[in-house]
N, CA, C and O atoms as a GROMACS GRO file, in nm:
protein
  584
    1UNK      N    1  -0.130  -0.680   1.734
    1UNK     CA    2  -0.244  -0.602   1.687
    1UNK      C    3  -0.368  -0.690   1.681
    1UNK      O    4  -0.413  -0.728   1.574
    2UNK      N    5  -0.432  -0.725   1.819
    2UNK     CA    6  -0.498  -0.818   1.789
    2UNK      C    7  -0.655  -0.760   1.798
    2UNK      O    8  -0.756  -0.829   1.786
    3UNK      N    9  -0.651  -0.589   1.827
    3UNK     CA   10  -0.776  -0.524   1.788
    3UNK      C   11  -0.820  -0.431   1.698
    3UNK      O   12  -0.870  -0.322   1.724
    4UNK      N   13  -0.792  -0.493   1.557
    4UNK     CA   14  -0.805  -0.454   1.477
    4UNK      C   15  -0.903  -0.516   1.342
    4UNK      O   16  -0.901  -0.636   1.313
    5UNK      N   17  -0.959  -0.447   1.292
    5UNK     CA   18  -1.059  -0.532   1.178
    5UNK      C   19  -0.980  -0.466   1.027
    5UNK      O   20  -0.980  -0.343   1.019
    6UNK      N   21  -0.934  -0.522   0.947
    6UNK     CA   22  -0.870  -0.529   0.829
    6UNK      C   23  -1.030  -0.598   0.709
    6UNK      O   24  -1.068  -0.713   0.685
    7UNK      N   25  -1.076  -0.473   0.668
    7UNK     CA   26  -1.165  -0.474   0.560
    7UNK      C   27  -1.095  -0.435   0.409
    7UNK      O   28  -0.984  -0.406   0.364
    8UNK      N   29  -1.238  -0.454   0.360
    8UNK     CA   30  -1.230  -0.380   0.182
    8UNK      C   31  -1.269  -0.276   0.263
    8UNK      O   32  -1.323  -0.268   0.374
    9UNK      N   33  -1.208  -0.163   0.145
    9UNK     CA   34  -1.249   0.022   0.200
    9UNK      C   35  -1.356  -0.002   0.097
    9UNK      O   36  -1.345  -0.081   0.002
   10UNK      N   37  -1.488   0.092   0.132
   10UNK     CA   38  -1.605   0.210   0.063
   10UNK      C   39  -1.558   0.323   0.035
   10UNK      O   40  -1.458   0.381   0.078
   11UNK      N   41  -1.642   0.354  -0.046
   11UNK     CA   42  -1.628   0.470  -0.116
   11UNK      C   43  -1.645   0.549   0.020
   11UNK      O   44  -1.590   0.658   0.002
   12UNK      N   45  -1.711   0.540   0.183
   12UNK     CA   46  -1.708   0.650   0.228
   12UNK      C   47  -1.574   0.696   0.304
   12UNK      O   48  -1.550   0.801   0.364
   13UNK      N   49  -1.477   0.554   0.274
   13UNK     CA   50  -1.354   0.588   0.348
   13UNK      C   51  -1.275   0.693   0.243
   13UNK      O   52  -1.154   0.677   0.253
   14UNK      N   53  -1.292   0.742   0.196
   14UNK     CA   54  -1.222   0.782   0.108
   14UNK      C   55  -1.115   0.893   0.155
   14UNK      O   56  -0.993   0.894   0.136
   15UNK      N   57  -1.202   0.992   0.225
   15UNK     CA   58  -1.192   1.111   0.315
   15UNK      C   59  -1.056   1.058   0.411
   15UNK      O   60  -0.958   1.132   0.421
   16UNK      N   61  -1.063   0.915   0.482
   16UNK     CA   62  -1.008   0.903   0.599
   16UNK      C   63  -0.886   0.869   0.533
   16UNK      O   64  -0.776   0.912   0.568
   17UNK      N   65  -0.913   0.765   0.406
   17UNK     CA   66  -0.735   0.722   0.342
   17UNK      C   67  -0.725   0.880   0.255
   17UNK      O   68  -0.726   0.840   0.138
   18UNK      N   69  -0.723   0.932   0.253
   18UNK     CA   70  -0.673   1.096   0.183
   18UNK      C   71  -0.627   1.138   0.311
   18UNK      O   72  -0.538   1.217   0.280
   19UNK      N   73  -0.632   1.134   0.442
   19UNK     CA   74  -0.637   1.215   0.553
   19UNK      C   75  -0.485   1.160   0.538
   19UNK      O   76  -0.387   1.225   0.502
   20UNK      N   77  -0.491   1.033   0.570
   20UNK     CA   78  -0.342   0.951   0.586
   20UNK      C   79  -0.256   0.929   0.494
   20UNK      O   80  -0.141   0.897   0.524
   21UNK      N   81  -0.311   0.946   0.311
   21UNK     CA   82  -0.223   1.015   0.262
   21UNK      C   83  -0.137   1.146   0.285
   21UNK      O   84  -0.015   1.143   0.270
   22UNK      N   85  -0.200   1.256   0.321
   22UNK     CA   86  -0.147   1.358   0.348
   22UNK      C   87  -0.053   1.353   0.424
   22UNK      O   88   0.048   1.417   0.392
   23UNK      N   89  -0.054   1.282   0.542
   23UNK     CA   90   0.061   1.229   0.661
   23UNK      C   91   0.107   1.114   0.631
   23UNK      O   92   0.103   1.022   0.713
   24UNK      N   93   0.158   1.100   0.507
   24UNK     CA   94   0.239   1.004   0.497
   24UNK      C   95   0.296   1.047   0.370
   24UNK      O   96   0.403   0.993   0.344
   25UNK      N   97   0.269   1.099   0.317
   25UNK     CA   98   0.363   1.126   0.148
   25UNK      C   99   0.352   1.282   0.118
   25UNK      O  100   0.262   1.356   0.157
   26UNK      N  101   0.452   1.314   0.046
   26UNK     CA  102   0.514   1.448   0.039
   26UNK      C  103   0.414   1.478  -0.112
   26UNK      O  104   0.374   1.592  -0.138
   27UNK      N  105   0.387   1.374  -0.190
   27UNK     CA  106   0.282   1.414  -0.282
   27UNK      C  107   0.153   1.307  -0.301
   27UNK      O  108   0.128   1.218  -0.384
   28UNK      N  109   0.085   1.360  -0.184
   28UNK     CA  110  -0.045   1.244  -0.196
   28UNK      C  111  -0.134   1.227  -0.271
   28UNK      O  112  -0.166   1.330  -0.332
   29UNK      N  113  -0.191   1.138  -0.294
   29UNK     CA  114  -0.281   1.150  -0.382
   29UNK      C  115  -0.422   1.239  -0.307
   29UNK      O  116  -0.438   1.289  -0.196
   30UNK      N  117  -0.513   1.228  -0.434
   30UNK     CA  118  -0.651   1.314  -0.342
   30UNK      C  119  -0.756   1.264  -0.322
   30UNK      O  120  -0.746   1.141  -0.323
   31UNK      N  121  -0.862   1.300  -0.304
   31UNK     CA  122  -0.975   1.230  -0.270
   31UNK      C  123  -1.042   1.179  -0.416
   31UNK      O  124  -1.083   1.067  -0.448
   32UNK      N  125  -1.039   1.281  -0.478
   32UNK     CA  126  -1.035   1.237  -0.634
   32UNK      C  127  -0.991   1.124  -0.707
   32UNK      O  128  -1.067   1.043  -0.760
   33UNK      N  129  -0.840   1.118  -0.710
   33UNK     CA  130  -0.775   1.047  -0.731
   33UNK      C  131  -0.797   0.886  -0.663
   33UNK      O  132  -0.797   0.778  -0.723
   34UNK      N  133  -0.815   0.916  -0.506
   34UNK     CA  134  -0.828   0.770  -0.492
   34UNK      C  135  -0.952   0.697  -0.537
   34UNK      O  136  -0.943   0.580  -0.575
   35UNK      N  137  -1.090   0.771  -0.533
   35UNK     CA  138  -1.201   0.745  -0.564
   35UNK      C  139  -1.247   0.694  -0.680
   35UNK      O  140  -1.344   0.618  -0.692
   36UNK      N  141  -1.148   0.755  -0.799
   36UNK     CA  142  -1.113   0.700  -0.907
   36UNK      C  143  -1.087   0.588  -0.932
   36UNK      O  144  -1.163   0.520  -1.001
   37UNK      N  145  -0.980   0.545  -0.884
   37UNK     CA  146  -0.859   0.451  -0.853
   37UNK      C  147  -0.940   0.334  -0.784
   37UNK      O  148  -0.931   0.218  -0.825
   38UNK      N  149  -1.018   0.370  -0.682
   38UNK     CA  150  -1.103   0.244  -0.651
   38UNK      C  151  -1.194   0.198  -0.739
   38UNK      O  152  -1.211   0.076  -0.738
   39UNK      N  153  -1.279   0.285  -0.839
   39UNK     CA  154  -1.386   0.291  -0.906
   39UNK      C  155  -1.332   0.164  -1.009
   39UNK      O  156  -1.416   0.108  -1.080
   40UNK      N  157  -1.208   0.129  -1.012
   40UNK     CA  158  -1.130   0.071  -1.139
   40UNK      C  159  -1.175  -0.110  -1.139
   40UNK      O  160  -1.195  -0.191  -1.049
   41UNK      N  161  -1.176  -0.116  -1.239
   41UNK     CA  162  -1.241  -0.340  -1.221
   41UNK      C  163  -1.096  -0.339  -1.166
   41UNK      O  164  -1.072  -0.313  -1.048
   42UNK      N  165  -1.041  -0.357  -1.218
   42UNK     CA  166  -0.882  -0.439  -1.149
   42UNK      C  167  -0.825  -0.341  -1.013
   42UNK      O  168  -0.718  -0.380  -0.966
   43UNK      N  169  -0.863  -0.264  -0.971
   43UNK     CA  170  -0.823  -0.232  -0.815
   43UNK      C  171  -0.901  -0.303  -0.686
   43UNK      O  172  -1.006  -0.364  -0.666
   44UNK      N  173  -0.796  -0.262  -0.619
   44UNK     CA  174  -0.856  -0.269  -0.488
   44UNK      C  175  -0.814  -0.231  -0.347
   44UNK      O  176  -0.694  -0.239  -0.318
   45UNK      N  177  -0.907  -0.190  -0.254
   45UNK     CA  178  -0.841  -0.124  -0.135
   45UNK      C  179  -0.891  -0.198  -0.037
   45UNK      O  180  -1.011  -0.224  -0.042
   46UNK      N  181  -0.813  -0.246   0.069
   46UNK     CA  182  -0.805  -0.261   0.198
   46UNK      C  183  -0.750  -0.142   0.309
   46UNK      O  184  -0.636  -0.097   0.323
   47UNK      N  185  -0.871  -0.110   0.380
   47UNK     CA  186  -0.842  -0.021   0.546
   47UNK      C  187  -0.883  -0.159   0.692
   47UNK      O  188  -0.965  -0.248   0.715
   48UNK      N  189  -0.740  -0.082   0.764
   48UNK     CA  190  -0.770  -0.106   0.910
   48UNK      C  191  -0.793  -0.028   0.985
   48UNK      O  192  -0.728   0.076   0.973
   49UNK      N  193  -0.886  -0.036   1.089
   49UNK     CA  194  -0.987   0.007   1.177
   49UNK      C  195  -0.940  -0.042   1.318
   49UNK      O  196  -0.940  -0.161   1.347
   50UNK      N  197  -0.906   0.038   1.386
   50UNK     CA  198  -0.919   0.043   1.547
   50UNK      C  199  -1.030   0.096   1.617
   50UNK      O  200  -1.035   0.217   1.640
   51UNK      N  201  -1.134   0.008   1.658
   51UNK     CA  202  -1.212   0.162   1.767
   51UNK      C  203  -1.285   0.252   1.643
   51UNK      O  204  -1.320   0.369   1.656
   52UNK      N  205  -1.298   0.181   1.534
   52UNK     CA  206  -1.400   0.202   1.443
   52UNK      C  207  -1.320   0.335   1.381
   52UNK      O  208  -1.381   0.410   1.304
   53UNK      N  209  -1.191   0.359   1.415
   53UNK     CA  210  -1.076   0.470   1.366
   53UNK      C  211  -1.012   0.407   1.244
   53UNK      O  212  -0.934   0.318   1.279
   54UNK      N  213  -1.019   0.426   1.098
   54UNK     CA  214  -0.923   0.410   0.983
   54UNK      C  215  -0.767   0.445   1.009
   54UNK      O  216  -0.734   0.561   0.984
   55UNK      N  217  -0.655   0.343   1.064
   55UNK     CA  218  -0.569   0.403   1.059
   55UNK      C  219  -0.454   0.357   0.950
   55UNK      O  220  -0.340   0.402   0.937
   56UNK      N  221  -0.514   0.258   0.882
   56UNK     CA  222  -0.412   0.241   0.782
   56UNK      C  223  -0.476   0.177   0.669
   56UNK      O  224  -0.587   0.125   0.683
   57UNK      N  225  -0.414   0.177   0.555
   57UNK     CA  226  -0.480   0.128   0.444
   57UNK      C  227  -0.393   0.065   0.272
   57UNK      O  228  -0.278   0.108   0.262
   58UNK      N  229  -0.408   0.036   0.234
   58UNK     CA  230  -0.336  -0.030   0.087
   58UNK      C  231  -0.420  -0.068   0.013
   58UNK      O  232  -0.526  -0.126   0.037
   59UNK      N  233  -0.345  -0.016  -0.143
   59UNK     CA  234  -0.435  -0.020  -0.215
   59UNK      C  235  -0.342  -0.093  -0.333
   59UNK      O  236  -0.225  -0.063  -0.356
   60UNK      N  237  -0.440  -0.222  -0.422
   60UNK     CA  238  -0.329  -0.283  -0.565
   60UNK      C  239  -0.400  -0.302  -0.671
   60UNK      O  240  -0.522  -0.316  -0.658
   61UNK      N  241  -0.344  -0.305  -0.793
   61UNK     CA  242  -0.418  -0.350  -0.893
   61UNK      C  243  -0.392  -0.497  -0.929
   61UNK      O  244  -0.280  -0.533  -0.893
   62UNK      N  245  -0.453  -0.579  -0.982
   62UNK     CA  246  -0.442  -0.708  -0.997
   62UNK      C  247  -0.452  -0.685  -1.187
   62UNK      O  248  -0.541  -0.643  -1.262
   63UNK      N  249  -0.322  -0.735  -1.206
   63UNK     CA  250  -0.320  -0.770  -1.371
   63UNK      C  251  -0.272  -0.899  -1.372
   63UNK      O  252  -0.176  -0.936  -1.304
   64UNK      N  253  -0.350  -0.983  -1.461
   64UNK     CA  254  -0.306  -1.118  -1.540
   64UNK      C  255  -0.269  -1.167  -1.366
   64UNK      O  256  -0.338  -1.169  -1.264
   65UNK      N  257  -0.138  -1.199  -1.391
   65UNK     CA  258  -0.100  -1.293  -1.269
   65UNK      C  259  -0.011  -1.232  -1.147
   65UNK      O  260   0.048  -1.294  -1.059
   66UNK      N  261  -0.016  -1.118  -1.165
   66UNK     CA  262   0.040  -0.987  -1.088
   66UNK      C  263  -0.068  -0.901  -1.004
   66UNK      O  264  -0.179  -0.858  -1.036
   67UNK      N  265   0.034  -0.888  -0.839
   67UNK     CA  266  -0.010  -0.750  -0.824
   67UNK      C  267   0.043  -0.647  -0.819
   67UNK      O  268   0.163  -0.653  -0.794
   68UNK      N  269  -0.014  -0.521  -0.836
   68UNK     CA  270   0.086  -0.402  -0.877
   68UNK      C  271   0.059  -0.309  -0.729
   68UNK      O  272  -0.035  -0.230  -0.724
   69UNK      N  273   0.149  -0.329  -0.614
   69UNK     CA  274   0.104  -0.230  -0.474
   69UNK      C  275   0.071  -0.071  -0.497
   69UNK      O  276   0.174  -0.005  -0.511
   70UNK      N  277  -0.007  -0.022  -0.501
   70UNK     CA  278  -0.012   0.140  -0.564
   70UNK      C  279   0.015   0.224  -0.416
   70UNK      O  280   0.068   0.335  -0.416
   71UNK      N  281  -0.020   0.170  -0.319
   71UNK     CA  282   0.010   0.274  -0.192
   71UNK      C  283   0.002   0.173  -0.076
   71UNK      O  284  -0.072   0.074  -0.086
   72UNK      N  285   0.091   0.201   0.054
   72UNK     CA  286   0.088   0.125   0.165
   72UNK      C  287   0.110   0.240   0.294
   72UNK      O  288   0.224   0.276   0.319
   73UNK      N  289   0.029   0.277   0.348
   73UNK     CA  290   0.029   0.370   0.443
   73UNK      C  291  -0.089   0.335   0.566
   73UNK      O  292  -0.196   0.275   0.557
   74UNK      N  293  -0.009   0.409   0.704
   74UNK     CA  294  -0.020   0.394   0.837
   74UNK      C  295  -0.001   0.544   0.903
   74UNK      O  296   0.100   0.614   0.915
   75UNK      N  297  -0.163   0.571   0.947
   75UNK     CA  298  -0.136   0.667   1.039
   75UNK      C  299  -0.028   0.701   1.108
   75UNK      O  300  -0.001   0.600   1.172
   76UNK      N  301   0.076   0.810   1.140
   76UNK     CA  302   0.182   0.816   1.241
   76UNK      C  303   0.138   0.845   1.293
   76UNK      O  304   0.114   0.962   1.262
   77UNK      N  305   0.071   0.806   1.421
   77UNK     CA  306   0.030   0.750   1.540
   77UNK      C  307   0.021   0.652   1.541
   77UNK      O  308   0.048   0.605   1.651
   78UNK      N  309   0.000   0.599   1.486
   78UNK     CA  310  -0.010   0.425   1.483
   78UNK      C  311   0.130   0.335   1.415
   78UNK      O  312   0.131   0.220   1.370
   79UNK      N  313   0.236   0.428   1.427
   79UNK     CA  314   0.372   0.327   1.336
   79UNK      C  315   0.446   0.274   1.424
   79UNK      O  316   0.442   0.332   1.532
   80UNK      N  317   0.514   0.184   1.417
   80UNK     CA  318   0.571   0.089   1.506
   80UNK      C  319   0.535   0.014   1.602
   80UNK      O  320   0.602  -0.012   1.702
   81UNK      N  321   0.366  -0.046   1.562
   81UNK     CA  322   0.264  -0.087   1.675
   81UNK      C  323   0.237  -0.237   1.553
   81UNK      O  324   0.148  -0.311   1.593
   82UNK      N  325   0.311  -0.286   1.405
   82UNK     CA  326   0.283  -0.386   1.343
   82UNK      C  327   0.159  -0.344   1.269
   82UNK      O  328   0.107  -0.442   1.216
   83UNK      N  329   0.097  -0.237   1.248
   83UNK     CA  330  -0.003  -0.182   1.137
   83UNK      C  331   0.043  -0.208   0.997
   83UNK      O  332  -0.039  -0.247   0.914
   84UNK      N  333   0.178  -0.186   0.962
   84UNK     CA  334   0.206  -0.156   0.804
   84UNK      C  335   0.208  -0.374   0.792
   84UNK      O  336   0.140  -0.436   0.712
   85UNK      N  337   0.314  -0.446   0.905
   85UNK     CA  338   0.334  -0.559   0.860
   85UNK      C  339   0.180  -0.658   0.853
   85UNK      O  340   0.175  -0.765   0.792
   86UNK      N  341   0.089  -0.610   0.911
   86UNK     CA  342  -0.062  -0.632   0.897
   86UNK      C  343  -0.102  -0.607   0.757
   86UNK      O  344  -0.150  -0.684   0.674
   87UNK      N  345  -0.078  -0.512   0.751
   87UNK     CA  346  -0.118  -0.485   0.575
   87UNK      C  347  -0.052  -0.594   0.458
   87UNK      O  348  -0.096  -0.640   0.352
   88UNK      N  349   0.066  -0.610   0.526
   88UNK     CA  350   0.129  -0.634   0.400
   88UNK      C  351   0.150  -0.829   0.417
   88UNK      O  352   0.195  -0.899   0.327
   89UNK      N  353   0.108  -0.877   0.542
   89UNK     CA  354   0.036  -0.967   0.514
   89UNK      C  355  -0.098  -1.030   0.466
   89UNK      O  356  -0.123  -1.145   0.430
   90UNK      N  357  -0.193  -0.896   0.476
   90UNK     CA  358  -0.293  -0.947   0.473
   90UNK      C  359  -0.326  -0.959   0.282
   90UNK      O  360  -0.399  -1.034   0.218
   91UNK      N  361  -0.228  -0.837   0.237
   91UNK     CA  362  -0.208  -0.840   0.112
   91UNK      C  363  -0.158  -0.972   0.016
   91UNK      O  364  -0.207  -1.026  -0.084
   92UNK      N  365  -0.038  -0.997   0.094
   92UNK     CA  366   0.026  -1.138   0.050
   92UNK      C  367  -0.074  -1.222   0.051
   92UNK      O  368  -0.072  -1.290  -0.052
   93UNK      N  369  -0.166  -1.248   0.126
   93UNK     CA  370  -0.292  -1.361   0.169
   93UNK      C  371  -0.404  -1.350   0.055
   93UNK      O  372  -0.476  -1.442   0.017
   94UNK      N  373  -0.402  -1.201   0.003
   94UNK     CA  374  -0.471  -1.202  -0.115
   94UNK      C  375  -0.467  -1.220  -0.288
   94UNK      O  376  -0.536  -1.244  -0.387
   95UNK      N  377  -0.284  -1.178  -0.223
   95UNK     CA  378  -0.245  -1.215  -0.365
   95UNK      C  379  -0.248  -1.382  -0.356
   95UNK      O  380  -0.261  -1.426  -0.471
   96UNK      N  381  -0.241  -1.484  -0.261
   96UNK     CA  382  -0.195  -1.630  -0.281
   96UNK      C  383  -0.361  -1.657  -0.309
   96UNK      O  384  -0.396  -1.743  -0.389
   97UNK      N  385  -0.460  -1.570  -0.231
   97UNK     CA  386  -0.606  -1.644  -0.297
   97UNK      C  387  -0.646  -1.600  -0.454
   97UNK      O  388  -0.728  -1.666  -0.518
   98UNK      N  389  -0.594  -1.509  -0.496
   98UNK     CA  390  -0.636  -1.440  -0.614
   98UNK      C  391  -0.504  -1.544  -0.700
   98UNK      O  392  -0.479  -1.498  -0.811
   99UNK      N  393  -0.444  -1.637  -0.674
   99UNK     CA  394  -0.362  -1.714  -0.742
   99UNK      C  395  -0.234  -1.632  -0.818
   99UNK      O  396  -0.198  -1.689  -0.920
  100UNK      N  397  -0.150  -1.495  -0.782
  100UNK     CA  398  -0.090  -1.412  -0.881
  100UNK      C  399   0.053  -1.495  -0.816
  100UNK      O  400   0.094  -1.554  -0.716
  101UNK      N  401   0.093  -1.451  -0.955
  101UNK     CA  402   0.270  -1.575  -0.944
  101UNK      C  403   0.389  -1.446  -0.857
  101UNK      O  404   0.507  -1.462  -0.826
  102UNK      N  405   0.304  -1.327  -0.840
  102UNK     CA  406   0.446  -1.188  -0.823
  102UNK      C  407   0.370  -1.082  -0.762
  102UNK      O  408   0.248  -1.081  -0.779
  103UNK      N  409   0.421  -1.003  -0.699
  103UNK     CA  410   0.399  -0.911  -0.651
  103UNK      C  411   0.504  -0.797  -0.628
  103UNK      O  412   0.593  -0.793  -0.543
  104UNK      N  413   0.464  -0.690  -0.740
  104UNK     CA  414   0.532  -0.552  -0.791
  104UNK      C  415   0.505  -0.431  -0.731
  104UNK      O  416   0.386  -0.406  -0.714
  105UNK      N  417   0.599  -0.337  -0.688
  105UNK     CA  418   0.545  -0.199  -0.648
  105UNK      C  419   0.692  -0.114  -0.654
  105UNK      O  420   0.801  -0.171  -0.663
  106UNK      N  421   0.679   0.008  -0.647
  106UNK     CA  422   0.759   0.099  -0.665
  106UNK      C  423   0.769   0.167  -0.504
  106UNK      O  424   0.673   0.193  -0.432
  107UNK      N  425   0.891   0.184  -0.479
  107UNK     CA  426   0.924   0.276  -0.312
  107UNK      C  427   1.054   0.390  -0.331
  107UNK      O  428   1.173   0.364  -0.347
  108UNK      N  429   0.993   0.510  -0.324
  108UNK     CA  430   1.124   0.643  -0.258
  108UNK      C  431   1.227   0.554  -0.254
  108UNK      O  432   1.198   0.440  -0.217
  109UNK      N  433   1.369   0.584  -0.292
  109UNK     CA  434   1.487   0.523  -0.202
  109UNK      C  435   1.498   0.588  -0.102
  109UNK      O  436   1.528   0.503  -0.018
  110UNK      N  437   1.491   0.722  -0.030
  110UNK     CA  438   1.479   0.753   0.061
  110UNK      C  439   1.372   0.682   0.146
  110UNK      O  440   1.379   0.698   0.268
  111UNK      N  441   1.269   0.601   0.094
  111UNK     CA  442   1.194   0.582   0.187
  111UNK      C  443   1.234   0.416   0.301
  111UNK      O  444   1.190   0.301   0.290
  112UNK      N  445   1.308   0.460   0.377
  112UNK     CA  446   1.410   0.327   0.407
  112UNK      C  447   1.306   0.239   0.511
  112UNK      O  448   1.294   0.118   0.495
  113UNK      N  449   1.229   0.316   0.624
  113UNK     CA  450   1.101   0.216   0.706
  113UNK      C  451   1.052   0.113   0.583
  113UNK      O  452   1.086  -0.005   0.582
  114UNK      N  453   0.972   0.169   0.485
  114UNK     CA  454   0.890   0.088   0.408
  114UNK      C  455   1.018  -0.003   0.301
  114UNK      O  456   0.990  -0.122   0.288
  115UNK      N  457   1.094   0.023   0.259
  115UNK     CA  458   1.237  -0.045   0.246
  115UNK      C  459   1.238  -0.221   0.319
  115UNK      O  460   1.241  -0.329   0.260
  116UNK      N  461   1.235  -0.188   0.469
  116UNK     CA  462   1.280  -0.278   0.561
  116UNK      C  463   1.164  -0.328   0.582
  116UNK      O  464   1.193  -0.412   0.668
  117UNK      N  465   1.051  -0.337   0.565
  117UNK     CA  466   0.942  -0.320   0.580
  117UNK      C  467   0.902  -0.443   0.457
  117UNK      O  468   0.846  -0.550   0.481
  118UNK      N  469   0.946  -0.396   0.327
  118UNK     CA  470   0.892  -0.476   0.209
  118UNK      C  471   1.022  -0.592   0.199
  118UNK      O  472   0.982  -0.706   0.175
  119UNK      N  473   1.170  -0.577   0.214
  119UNK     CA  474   1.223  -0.674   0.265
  119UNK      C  475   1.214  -0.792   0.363
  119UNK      O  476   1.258  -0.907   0.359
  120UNK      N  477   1.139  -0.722   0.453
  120UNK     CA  478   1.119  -0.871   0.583
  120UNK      C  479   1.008  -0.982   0.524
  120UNK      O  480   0.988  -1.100   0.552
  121UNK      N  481   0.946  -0.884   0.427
  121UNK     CA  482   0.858  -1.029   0.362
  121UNK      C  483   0.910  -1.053   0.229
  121UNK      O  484   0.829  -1.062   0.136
  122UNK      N  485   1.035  -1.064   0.208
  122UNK     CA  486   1.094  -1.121   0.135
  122UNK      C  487   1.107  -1.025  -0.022
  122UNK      O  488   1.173  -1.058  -0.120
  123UNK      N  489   1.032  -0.914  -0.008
  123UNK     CA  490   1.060  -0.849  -0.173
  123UNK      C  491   1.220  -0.779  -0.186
  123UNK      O  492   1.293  -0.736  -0.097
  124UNK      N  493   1.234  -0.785  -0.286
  124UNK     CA  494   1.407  -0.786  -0.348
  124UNK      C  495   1.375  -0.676  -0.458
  124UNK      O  496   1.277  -0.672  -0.532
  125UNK      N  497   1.498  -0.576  -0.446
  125UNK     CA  498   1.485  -0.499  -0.580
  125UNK      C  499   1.549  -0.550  -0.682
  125UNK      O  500   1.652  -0.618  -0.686
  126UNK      N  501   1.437  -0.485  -0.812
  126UNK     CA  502   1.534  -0.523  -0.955
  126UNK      C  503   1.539  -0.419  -1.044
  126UNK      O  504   1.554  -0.424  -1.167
  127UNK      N  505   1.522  -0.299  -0.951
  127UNK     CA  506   1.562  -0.240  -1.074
  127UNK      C  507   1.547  -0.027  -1.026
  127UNK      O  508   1.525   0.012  -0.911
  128UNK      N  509   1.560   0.032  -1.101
  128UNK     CA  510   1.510   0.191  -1.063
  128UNK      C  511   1.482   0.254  -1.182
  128UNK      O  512   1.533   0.270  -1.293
  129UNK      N  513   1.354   0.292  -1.104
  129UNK     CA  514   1.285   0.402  -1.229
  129UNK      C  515   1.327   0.540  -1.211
  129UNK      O  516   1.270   0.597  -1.118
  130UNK      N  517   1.413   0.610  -1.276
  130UNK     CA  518   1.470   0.730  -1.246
  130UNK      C  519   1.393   0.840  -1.240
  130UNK      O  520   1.314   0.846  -1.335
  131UNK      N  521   1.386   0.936  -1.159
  131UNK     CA  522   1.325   1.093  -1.156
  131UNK      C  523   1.222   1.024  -1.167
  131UNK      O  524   1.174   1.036  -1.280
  132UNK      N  525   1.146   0.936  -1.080
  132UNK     CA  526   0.986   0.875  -1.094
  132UNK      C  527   0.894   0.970  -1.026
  132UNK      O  528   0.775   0.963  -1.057
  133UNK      N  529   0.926   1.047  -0.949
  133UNK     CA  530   0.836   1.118  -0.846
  133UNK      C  531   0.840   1.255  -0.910
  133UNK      O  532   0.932   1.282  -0.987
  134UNK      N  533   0.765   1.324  -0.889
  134UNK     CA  534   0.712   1.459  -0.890
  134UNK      C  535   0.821   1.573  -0.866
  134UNK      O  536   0.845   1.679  -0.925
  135UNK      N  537   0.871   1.514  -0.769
  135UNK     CA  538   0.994   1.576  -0.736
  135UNK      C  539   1.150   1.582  -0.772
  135UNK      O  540   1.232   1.670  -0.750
  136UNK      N  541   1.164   1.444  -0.841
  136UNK     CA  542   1.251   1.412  -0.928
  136UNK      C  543   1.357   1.299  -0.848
  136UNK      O  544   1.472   1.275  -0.885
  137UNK      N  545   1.273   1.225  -0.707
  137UNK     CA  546   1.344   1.124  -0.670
  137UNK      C  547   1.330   0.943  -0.720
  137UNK      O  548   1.222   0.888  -0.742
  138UNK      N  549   1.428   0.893  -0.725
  138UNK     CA  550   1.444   0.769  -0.825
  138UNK      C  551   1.328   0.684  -0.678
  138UNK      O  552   1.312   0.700  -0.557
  139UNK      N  553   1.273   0.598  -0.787
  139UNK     CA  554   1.155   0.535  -0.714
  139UNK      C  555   1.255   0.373  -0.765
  139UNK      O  556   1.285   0.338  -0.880
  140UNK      N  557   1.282   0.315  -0.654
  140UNK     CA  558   1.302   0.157  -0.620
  140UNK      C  559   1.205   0.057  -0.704
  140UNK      O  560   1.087   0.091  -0.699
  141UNK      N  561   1.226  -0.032  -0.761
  141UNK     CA  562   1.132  -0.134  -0.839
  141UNK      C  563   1.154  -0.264  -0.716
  141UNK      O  564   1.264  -0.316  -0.696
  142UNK      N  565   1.035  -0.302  -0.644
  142UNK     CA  566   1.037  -0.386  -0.605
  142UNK      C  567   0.993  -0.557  -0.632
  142UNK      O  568   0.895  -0.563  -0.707
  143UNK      N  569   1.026  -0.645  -0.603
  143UNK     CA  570   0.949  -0.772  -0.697
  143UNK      C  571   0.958  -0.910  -0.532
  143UNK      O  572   1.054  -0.936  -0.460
  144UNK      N  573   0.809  -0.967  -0.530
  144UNK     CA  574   0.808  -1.075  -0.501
  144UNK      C  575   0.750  -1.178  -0.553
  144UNK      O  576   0.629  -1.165  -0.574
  145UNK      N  577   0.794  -1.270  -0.579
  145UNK     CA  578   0.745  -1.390  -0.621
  145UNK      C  579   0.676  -1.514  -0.512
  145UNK      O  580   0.732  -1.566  -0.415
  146UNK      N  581   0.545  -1.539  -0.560
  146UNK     CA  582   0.455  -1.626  -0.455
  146UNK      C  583   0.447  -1.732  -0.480
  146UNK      O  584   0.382  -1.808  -0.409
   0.00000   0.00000   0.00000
């Protein structure tokens, strides 16, 4: 993926990561919600851009010496092209400059891509938050240490 620009998102992406929420999660967040969510001191969002196209994006909060992953999503059109492992290096790169000792997030157990996905860079589960979703599926506790 070597034509791609990996920024901080604006408030005007907002529209485009809601678009790719929708195609990617069974309960997305909204335009609301993310706009919020960015508005926050301790958040933050990164989008990648093809061809000046938003096709993927992640968003974390940074507490104390932690980050907390709140969403990791990739256009499907764009999956299995190294978009999501882009993210989730470029994330790691921020948690080692922002100095955090761990890096926390919650995943579907059904959700097995992003599973294999948060494994290859080394995160390990410790634990399950039961009936975490909306829907009443157990959400995975993930943990890496930096």
């Amino acid at each position: 993926m070597s034509d791609h620009i990996l920024r901080e998102a604006a408030e005007s992406d907002v529209s485009e990561i809601a678009r790719i929420e929708r195609l990617s999660f069974s309960t997305p967040w909204t335009e609301e919600m993310i706009l919020s969510e960015m508005r926050e001191p301790l958040s933050s969002f990164f989008v990648v851009e093809i061809n000046h196209s938003i096709i993927g994006y992640y968003g974390f909060l940074h507490i104390l010496d932690e980050l907390h992953i709140l969403n990791v999503a990739v256009d499907p059109s764009y999956r299995g092209r190294k978009v999501g492992s882009a993210l989730i290096e470029h994330l790691l790169e921020r948690g080692r400059a922002l100095s955090v000792r761990a890096v926390t997030l919650e995943v579907r157990e059904s959700n097995l891509p992003a599973i294999k996905l948060y494994e290859k860079y080394g995160f390990h589960s410790v634990g399950i938050r039961p009936h975490y979703y909306t829907d009443k599926e157990n959400a995975l506790i993930y943990w890496l240490e930096l």
